[in-house]
N, C-alpha and C positions, 0 to 999 in steps of 0.2 A: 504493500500500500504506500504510494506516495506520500513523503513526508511535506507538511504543509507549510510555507515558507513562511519566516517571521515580516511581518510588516516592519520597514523600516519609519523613523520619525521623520516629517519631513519639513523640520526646522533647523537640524545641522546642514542639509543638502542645498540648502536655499539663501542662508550664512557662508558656508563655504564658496558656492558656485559665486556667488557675490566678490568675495577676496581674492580669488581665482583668477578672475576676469581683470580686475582693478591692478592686479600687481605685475602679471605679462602683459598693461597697454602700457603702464608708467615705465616700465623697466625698455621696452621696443619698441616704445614709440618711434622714436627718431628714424628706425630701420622700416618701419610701416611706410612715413613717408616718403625717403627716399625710392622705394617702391611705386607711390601712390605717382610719382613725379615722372620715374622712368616708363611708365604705362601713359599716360598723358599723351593724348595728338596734340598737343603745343611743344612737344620735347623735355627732357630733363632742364635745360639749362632754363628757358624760359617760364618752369613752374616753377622756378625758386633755387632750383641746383642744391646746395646742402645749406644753403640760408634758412632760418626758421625752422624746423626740422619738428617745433613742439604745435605750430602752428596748427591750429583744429583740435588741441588736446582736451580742449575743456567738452568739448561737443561725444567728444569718447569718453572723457571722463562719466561724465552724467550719462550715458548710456551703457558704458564696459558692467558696473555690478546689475543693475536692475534684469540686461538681458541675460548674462553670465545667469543670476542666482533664478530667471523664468528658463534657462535651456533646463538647468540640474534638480529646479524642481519641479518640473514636467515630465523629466525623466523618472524621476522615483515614484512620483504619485501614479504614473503610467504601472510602472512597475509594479506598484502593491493593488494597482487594480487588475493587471493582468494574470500575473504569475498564478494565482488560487485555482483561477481559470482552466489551465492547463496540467496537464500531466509534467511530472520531471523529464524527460527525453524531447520536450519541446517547450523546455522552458527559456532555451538560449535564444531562438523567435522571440519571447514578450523583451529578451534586453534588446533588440535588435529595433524591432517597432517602438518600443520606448525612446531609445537615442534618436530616431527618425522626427516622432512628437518634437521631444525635448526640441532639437535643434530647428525646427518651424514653429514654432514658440518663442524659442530663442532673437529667430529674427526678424519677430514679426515688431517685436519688442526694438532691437537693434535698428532696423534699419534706415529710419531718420534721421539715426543719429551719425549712421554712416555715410551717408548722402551729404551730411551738414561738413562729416568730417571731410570726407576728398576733396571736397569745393573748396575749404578753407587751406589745405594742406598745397594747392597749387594757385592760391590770390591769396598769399600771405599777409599783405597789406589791408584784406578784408577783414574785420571780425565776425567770429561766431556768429552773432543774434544780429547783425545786420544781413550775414547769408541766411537766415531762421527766417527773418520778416520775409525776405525778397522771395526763398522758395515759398511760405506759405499765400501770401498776395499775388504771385506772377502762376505758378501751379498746384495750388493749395493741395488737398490729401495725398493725392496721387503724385504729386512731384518728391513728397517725401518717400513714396515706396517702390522711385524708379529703380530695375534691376533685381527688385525681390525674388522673384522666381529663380534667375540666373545664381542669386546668393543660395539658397536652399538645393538647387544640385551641386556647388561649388560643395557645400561643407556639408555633405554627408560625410561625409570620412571622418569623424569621430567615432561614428556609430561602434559601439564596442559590449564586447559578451564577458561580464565575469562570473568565472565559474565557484569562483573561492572572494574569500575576503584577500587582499593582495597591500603589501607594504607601499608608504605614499613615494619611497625611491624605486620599486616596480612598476609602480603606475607612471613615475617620471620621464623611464625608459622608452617606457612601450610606447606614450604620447608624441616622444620626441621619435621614435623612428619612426613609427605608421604614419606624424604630421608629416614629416620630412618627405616622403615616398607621396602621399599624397599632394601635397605644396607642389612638387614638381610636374604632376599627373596634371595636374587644374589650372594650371596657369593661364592658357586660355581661356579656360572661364572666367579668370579672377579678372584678366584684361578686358575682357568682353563686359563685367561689371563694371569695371572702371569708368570704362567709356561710354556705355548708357548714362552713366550718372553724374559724370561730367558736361556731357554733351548740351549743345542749346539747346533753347527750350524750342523752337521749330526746325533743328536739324532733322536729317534720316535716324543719326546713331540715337537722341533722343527719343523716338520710339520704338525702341526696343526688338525691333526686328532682328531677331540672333544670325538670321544667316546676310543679311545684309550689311551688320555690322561687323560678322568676318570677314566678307568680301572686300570691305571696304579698307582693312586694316592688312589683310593679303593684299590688296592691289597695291599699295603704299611701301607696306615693309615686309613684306612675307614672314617668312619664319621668326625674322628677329621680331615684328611684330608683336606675333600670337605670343613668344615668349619672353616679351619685354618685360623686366624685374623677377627674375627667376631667381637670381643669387639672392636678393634681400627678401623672397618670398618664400625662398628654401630655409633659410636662417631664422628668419622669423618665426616660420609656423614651426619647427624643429624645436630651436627653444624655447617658446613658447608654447610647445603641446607638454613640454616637459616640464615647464614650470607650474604651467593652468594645471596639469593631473597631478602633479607632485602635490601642490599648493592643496587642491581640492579634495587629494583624499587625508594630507594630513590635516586639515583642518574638521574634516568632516567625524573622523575617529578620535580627535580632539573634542569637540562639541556634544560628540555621544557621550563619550564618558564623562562632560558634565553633567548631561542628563539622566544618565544613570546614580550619578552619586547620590 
């Protein structure tokens, strides 16, 4: 007879994924946007080059915990609603559907603020909340949720099955190679994001036409194109998968055991 899974609480998952979030944007930021600048149709030099580099942080800031702590607690709550569900020999599906929730949750939460973020990160000279005014008056809801769909197959690759409870410098590991492998796997996606989201407000690339916005960036720059910011996108999500899972599961085995004291 299958043993029936303990519910986990889901106030460590929601605290942790919060600190998570918040401590791989402050720690990478500057290498996000070096990234954000070398994807750019205006070029690296003229979004900024490595001037500014914190440019658009606050706009992450105020976004990085809120979405972080709705990916991980959409994931557990998924979780303790699935798992009972199911037989053990197909209980690694409920982690698998869970991470998927989780992270369309995640960015349903994020991605304003990532729209706010790129725009700032190459008009340095721009601030935050006057790019906040401009997209909500010039393209109000929807210009905040340009590229969403492209973001949500971009970052399934967290999705992740654990079988055991696992040490927060094994979760470290595993975040940073699997980010790594994937970072490099997605890069045209991540470009392809980029550029809807930057893009004017009555260009082609602004409406989101994915095959027309690769055509457009093949006809220009072909390969180097599609995998324009690969080095600082491979570094990033690498140590950053390893930070955010490191961070996330010691804090979360942290917070349990205050709640059990």
């Amino acid at each position: 007879m299958d043993s029936k899974p303990k519910r986990q609480p889901l106030a460590p998952a929601f605290l942790a994924g919060g600190i998570a979030g918040i401590s791989v944007d402050f720690i990478l930021y500057p290498i996000d946007t070096v990234k954000t600048r070398l994807q750019s149709s205006a070029g690296f030099i003229n979004s900024g080059g490595f001037r500014g580099v914190y440019s658009g942080f606050t706009s992450m800031a105020a976004g990085s915990a809120p979405s972080a702590a709705a990916t991980f607690f959409s994931y557990e709550l998924m979780k303790n609603i699935l798992e009972p569900m199911v037989s053990e020999e197909y209980r690694s599906l409920t982690h698998v559907m869970s991470a998927c929730i989780g992270e369309i949750t995640g960015s349903l939460v994020r991605n304003p603020f990532e729209v706010i973020k790129q725009r700032a990160q190459v008009q340095a000279k721009r601030n935050v909340f006057m790019l906040w005014r401009e997209t909500a008056t010039a393209e109000g809801l929807r210009g905040f949720y340009r590229g969403y769909g492209k973001t949500i197959i971009r970052d399934r690759k967290w999705s992740r099955y654990q079988g055991r409870q696992i040490e927060s410098w094994q979760s470290a590991i595993c975040g940073s190679f699997a980010g790594g492998l994937a970072a490099a796997a997605t890069t045209p996606l991540d470009v392809l994001k980029t550029r809807v989201m930057l893009a004017e407000r009555e260009s082609t690339d602004a409406k989101g036409n994915t095959i027309e916005v690769l055509r457009n960036i093949w006809k220009t720059q072909k390969f180097r194109g599609l995998f324009s910011g690969l080095t600082p996108r491979v570094i990033w999500i690498s140590v950053g998968g390893g930070i955010y899972f490191g961070v996330y599961e010691w804090c979360k085995i942290f917070f349990n055991k205050q709640i059990s004291l």
